[in-house]
C-alpha positions as CSV (number, residue, x, y, z in Angstrom):
1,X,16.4,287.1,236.8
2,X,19.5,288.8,238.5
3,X,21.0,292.3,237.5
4,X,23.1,290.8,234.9
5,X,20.7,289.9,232.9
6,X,18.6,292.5,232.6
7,X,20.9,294.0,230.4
8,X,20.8,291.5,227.5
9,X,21.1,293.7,224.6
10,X,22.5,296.9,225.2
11,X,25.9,295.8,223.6
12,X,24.8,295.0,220.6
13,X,23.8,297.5,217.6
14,X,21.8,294.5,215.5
15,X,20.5,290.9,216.9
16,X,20.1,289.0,213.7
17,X,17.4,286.1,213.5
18,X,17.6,283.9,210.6
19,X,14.5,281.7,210.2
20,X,15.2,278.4,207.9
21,X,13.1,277.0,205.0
22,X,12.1,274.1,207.0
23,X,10.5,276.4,209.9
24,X,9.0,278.2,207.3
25,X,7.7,275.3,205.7
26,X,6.2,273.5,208.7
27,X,5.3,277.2,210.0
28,X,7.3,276.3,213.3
29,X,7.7,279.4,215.2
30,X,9.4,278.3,218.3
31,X,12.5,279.4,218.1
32,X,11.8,282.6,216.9
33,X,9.2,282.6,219.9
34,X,12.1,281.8,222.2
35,X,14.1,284.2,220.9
36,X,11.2,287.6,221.0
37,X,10.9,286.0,225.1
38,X,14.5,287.2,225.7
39,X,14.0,290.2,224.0
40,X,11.2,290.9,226.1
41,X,13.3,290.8,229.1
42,X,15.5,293.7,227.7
43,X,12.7,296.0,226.3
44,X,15.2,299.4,227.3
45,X,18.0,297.7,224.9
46,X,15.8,295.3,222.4
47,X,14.0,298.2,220.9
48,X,14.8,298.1,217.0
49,X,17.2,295.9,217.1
50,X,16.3,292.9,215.6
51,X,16.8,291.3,211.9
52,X,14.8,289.0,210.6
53,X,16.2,287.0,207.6
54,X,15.0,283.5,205.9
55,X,17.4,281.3,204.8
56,X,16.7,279.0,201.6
57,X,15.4,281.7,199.3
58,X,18.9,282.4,198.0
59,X,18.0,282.0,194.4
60,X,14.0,282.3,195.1
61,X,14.0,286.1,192.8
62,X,10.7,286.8,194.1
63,X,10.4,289.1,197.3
64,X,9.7,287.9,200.9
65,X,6.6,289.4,200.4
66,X,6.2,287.6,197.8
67,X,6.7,284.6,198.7
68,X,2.8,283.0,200.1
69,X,4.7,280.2,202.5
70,X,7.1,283.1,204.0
71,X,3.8,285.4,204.4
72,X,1.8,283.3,206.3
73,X,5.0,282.3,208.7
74,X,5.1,286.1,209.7
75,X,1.3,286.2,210.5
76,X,1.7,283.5,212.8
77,X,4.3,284.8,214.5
78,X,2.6,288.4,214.8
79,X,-0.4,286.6,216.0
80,X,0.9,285.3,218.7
81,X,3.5,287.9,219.4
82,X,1.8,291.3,218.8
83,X,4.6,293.1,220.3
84,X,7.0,291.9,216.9
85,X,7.7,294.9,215.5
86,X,8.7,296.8,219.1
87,X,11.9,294.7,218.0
88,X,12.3,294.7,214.1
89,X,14.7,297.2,213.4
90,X,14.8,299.8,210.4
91,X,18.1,298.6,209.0
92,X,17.3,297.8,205.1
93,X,13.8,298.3,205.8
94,X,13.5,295.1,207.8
95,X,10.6,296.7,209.5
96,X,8.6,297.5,206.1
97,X,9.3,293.9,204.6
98,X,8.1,292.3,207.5
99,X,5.3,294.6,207.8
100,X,4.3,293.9,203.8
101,X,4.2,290.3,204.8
102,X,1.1,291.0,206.1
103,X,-0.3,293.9,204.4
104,X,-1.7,293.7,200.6
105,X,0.6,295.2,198.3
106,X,0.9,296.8,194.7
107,X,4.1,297.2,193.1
108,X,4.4,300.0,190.3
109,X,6.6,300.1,187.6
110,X,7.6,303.1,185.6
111,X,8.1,302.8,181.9
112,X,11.2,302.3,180.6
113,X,12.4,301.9,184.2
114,X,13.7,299.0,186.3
115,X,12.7,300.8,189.3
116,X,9.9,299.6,191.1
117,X,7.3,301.5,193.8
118,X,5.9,299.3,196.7
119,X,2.0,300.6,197.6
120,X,1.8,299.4,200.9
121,X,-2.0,298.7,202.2
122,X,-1.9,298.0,205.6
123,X,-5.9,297.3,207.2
124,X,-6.7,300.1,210.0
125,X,-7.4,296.7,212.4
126,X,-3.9,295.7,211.8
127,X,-2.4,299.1,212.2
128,X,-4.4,299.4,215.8
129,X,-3.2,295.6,217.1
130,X,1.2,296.9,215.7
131,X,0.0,300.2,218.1
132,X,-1.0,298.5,220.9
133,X,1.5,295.9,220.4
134,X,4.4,298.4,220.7
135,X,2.6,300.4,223.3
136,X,2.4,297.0,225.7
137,X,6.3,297.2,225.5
138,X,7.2,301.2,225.6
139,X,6.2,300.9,229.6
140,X,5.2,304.5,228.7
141,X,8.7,305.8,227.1
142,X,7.1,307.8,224.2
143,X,10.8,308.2,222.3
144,X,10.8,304.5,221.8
145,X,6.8,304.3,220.9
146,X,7.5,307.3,218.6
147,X,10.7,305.7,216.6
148,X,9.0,302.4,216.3
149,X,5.9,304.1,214.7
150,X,7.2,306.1,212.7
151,X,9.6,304.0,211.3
152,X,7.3,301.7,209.9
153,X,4.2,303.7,208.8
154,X,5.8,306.9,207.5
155,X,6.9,306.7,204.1
């Protein structure tokens, strides 16, 4: 890799990833495997700074959380890429969604209220392999380990 490209991402603010219906429904996750790779060879510039959107759910009204097909895409992709959210970014909670993809969830509504709470239960094993994850990729830069962190599991 020359100079040049070590400096993939530093340009850009947001790198959106839009995964289709048909890689969600054969749970194909090369692309989106090819595409965390070149992140990994900017970690300085890819930190929070990637979208992940699914096309084909358009008039789907249910959440991507929600959504059992979608939910089992994202833990095969954090499965083999345990490093995933070292590169979601916070923008509309992209980090959170992705993260109740594989969490269990509750969602609360208050009377007389269209608003809804999200209870996020995220399992202490899955909360040590997102740490270790993002730690593999901070190459010791706490600020970065920090935001990523705190981000996703604070409130």
């Amino acid at each position: 890799m020359n100079r040049k490209d070590k400096n993939l991402f530093g340009n850009f603010d947001l790198i959106l990833h839009s995964v289709t219906k048909e890689e969600i429904i054969k749970q194909d996750i090369k692309r989106i495997n090819e595409y965390i790779n070149k992140l990994r060879s900017d970690l300085v510039n890819s930190c929070g700074k990637m979208m992940i959107t699914f096309d084909g759910y358009d008039n789907d009204t249910r959440e991507i959380y929600e959504i059992e097909e979608i939910r089992k895409y994202i833990s095969k992709l954090f499965n083999q890429n345990k490093d995933l959210f070292y590169y979601i970014t916070t923008i509309e909670q992209n980090n959170k969604l992705i993260l109740t993809c594989l969490s269990n969830f509750r969602q609360i509504k208050l009377e007389n209220c269209d608003i809804v709470t999200l209870e996020i239960e995220t399992e202490v094993s899955l909360k040590k392999q997102i740490i270790q994850g993002v730690l593999s990729c901070a190459n010791n830069n706490i600020e970065h380990t920090n935001k990523v962190l705190e981000n996703l599991f604070n409130k």
